[in-house]
VOGU-3710 file (C-alpha; in Angstrom, 3 decimals, decimal comma):
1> xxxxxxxxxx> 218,763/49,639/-67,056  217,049/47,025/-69,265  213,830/45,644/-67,382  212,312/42,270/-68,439  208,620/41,585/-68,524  206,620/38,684/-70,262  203,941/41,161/-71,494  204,052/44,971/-72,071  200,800/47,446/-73,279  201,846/50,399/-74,321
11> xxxxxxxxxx> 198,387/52,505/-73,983  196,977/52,717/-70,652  193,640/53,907/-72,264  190,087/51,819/-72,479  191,913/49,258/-74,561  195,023/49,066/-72,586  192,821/48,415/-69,409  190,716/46,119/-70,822  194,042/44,160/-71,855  195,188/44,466/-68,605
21> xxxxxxxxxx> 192,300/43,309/-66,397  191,908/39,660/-68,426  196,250/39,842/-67,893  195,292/40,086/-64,306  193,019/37,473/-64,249  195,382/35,155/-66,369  198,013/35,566/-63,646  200,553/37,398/-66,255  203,786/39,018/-65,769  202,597/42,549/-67,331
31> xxxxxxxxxx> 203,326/46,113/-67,317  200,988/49,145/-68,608  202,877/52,132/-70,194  200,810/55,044/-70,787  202,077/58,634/-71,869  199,398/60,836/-70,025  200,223/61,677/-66,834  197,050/60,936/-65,439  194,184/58,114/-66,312  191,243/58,561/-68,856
41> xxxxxxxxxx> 193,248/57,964/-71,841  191,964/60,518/-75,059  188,816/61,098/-72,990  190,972/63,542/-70,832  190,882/65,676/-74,156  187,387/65,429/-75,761  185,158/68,372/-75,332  182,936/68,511/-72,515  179,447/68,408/-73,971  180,727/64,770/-76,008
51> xxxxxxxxxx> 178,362/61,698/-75,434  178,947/58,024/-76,373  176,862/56,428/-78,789  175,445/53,864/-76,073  173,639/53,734/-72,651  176,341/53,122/-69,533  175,190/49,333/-69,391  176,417/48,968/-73,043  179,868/50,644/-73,055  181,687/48,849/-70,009
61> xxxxxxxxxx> 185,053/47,107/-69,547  185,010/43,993/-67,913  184,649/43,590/-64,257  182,998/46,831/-63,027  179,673/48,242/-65,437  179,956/52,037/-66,039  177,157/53,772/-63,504  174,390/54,981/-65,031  174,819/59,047/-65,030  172,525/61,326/-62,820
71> xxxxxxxxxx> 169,475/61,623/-64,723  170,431/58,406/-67,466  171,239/58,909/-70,695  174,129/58,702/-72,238  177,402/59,066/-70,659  179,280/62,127/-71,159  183,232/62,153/-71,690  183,999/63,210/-67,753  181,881/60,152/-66,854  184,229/57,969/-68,944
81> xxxxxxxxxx> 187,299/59,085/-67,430  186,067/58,939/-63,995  184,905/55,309/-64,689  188,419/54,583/-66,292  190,064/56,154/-63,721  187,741/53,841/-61,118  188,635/50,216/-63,109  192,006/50,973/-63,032  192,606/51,485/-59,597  189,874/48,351/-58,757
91> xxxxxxxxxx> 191,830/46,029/-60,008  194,978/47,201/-59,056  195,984/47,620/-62,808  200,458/47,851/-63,163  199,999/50,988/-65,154  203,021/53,205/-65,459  202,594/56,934/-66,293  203,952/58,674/-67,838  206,158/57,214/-69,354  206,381/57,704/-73,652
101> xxxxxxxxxx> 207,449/54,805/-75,837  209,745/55,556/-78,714  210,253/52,296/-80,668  209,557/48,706/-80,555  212,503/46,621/-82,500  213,191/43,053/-82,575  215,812/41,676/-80,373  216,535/37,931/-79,622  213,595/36,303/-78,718  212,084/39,405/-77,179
111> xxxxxxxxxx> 211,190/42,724/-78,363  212,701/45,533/-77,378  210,933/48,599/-75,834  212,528/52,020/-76,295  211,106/54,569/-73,737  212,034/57,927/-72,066  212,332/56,336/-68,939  214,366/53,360/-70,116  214,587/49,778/-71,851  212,130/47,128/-71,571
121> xxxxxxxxxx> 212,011/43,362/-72,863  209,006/41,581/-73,471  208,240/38,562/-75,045  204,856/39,780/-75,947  204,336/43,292/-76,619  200,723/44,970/-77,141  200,103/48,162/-78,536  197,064/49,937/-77,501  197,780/53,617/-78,371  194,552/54,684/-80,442
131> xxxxxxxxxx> 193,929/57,140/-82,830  193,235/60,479/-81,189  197,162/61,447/-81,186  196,810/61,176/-84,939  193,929/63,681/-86,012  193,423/63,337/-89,925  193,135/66,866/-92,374  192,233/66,061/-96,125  194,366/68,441/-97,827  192,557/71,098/-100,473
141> xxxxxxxxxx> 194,037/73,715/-102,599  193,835/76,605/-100,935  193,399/75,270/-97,150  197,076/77,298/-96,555  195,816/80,382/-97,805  192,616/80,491/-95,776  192,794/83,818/-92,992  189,684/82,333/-90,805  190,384/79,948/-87,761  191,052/76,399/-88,770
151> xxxxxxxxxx> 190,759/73,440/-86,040  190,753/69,842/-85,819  187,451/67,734/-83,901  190,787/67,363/-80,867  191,144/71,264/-80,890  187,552/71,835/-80,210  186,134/72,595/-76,324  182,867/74,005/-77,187  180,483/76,175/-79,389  180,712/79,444/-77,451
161> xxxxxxxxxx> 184,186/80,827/-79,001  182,172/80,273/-82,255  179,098/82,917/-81,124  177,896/85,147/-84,000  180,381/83,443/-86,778  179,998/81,887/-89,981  181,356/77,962/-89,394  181,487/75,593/-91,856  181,631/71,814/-90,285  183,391/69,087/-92,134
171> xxxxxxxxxx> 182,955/65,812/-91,894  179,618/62,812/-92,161  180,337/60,511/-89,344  178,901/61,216/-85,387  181,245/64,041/-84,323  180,256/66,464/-87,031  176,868/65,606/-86,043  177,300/66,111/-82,434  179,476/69,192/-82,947  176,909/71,007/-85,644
181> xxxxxxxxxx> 174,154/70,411/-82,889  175,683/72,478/-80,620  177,859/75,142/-82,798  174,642/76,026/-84,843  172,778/77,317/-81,515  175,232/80,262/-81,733  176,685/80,740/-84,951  175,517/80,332/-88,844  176,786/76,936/-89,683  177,375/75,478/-92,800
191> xxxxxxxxxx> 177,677/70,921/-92,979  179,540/70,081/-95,859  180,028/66,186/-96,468  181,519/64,112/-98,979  178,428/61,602/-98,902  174,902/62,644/-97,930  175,075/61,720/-94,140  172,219/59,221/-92,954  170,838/59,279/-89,374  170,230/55,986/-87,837
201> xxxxxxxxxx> 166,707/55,408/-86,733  166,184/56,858/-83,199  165,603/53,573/-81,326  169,229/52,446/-82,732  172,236/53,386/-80,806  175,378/51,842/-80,125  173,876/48,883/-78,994  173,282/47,285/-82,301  176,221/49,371/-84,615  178,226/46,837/-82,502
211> xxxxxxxxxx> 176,324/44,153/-83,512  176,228/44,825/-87,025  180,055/45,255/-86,681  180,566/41,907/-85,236  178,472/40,209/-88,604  180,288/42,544/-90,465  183,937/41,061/-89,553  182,061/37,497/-89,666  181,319/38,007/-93,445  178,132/38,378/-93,012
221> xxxxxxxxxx> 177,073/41,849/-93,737  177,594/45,646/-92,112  175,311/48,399/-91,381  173,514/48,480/-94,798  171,327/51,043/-95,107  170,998/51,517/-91,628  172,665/54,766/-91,449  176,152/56,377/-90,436  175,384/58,582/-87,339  173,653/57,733/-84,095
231> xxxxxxxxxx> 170,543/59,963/-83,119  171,721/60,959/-79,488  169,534/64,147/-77,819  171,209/66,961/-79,179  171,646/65,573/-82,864  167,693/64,793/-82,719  167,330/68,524/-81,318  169,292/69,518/-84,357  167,483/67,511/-86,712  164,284/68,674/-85,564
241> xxxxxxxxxx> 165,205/72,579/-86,002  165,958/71,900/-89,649  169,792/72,489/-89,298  171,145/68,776/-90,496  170,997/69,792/-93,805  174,755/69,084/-95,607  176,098/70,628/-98,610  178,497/68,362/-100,879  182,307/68,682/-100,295  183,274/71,565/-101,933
251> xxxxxxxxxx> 186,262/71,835/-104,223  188,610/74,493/-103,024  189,597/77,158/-99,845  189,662/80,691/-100,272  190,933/83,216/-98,241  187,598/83,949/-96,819  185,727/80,746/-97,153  185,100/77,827/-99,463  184,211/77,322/-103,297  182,149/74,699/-105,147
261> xxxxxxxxxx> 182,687/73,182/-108,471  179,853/75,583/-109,874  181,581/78,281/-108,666  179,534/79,520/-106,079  181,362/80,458/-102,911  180,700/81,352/-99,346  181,615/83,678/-96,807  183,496/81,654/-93,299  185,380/83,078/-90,094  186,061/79,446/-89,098
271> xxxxxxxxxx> 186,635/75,955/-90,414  186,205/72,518/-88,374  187,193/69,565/-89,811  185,330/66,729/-87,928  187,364/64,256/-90,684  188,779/61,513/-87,835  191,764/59,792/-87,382  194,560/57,497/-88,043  196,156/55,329/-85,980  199,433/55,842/-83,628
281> xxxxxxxxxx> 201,479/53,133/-85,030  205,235/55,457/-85,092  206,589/53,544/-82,377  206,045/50,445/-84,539  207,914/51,618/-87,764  211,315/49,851/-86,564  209,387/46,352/-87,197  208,614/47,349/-90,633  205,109/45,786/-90,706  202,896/48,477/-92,429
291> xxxxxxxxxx> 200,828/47,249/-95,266  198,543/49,183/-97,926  197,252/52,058/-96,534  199,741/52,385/-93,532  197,727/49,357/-91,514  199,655/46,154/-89,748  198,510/43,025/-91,290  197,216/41,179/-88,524  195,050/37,722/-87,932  192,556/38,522/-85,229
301> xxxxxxxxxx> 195,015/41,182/-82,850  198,440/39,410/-84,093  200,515/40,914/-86,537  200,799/38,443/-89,258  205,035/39,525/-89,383  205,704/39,580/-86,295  203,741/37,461/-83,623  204,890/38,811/-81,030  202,597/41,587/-81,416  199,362/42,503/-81,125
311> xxxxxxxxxx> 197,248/45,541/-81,638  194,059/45,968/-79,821  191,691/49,245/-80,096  192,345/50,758/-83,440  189,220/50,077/-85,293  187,384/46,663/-86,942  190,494/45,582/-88,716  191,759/44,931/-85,011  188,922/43,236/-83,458  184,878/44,424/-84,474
321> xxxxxxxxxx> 184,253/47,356/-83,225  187,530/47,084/-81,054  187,675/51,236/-80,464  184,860/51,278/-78,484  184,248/50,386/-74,920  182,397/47,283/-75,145  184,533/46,331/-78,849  187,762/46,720/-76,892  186,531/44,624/-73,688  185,534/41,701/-75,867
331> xxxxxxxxxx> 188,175/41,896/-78,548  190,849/41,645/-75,159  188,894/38,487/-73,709  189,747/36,206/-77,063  193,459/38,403/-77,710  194,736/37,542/-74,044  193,795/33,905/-74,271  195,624/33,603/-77,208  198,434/35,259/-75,379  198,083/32,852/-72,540
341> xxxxxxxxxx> 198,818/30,121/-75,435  201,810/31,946/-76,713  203,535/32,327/-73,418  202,834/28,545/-72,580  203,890/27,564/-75,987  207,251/29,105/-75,433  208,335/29,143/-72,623  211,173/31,475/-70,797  214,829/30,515/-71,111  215,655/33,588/-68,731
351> x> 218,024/32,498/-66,000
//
């Protein structure tokens, strides 16, 4: 059975909900399609101890502000799911789950939405799937051969299967940061980065990286010399007991550890490559859209060959700062008013 909509998310995560509460509030004809079986998007799967980069007030969808946790602070990834969980249910968000999307293809003046649970047709389609179903491994000679535990940031739950090891931490950006705090209280830990990683003063959080993204996609300017990784309580714990000192990418993997250009070596039981993401764009491939470096072209959210769809949540090259909280909510304001002005443009010639 082929089911007709005028607007179809695929993602039910913080970007699909954010879509979907300005589609409410538009009056659309829209469906959510989300493959977990259960809200919180990727949340569901970080580890525990995980914090955003910003106080509650600062990373909230529209509608509803996340509550402040007990104690303040920053909120923690349960928080996020319950508050997820909460926004869709408040405003009685279409979300279908689960329900995994195969393919998107052109077909008439719709596109056509291949799932496990059936066909849909939508005259606007957009796809909100993320990054975290996409975890990113550089590839180094030798990384086959290694006889230590390897994991990616999505494998890892917490530091205490690391206690009494020797870890080496890959990776310059936040969740290295966040996940060296907390490893290097049990085990000897190793940081190993490809640039020398820069903390961002303590009074900046995510608060003004979202800022500076915003000037950034305006043309005019980015984080500068601001720094790469925000100074949340445990990474400013870890700074101050001397342990966010990184060594520079080394060149190969051994079977017992890693080696450096020099030829030095050392000694690891584990590896954890804290070295992101790339987006979930496989159900796209029928359109054939993918630029340089495997990215849509779009202008704004819409893809630039094929208007009919637009991507919301994947990074600054879909809105600034569009997979955060706050960068999603705001990014989904202007994309569903250009929607809006799509779907009036052209109107239905369903019978």
């Amino acid at each position: 059975m082929t089911r007709l909509v005028d607007v179809l998310v695929i993602g039910g995560g913080q970007a699909g909900l954010a879509a979907g509460y300005y589609l409410r509030r538009a009056g659309a004809d829209f469906v959510i399609l989300d493959a977990q079986d259960r809200p919180g998007g990727a949340w569901r799967h970080a580890w525990p101890s995980l914090r955003l980069f910003s106080p509650a007030q600062y990373s909230s969808l529209p509608g509803r502000m996340m509550p402040v946790p007990p104690g303040g602070g920053y909120p923690s990834a349960a928080d996020t799911v319950a508050y997820l969980a909460d926004h869709e249910q408040r405003y009685n968000l279409p979300v279908l789950r689960p329900v995994q999307v195969h393919a998107v293809r052109r077909g008439g003046e719709r596109l056509t939405v291949e799932t496990d649970t059936g066909t849909w047709q939508a005259r606007i389609v957009i796809s909100a799937t993320g990054t975290w179903w996409r975890p990113y491994v550089p590839h180094y000679p030798g990384i086959r051969d290694f006889r230590g535990e390897q994991l990616h940031t999505v494998g890892y739950r917490g530091p205490e299967p690391f206690r009494g090891r020797r870890v080496v931490i890959v990776g310059g950006a936040n969740s290295a940061a966040q996940i060296l705090a907390e490893v290097s209280t049990v085990a000897d830990t190793t940081w190993v980065t490809l640039r020398p990683p820069r903390l961002l003063p303590d009074e900046i959080d995510g608060r003004a990286l979202f800022a500076l993204a915003t000037r950034r996609t305006q043309g005019g300017g980015g984080i500068g010399d601001l720094g790469d990784i925000v100074a949340v309580p445990p990474v400013r714990e870890a700074r101050d007991r001397g342990v966010l000192k990184a060594e520079p990418m080394f060149r190969r993997i051994i079977r017992d550890g890693v080696a450096w250009p020099d030829g030095t070596s050392l000694a690891a039981d584990a590896i954890i490559w804290c070295t992101g993401f790339r987006p979930a764009l496989g159900h796209l491939a029928p359109l054939r859209l993918r630029g340089p470096g495997g990215l849509i072209p779009v202008e704004g959210t819409r893809a630039i060959g094929e208007p009919r769809l637009h991507l919301l949540g994947y990074g600054d090259w879909t809105g600034p700062a569009s997979a955060t909280l706050i960068g999603a909510a705001r990014t989904a304001r202007q994309m569903v008013a250009e929607i809006t002005g799509q779907l009036q443009a052209s109107p239905s010639h369903d019978a």
